[in-house]
C-alpha positions in Angstrom: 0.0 0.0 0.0 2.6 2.6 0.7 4.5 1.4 -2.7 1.4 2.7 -4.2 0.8 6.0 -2.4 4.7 6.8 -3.0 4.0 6.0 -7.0 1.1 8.5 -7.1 2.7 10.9 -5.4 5.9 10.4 -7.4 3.8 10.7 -10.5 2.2 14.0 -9.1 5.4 15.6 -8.6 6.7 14.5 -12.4 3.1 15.7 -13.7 3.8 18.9 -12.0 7.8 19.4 -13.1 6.2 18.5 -16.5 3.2 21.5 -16.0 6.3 23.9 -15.7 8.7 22.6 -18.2 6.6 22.7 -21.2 5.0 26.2 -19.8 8.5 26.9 -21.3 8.1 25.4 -24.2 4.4 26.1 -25.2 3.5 22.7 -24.6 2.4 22.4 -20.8 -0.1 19.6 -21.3 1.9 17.2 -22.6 5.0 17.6 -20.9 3.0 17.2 -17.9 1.1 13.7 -19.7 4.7 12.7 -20.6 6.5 13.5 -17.5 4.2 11.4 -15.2 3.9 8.6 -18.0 7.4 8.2 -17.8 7.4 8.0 -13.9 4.8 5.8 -13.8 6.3 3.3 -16.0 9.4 3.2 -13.9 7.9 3.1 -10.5 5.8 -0.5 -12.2 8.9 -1.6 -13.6 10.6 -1.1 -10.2 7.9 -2.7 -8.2 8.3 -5.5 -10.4 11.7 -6.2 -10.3 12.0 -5.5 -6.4 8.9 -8.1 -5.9 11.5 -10.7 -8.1 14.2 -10.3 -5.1 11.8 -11.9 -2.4 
């Protein structure tokens, strides 16, 4: 459970980097879309592979 409130949360943050980096770049929606993509595939890829140790 806290594996998932620490992925959302990580995902937020991204999302939010994301917001301000394309603000930038004229392109704030997707940055933000891509940012947290991004995070979200490598929190799941981590919870995978850590689950693989046990």
């Amino acid at each position: 459970m806290v594996r998932t409130i620490v992925s959302i949360v990580i995902m937020l943050i991204s999302a939010l980097v994301g917001i301000f980096v394309g603000s930038a770049m004229n392109g704030a929606e997707i940055f933000g879309i891509i940012f947290s993509m991004i995070a979200g595939f490598s929190c799941t890829i981590h919870a995978i592979e850590s689950k693989k140790d046990k």
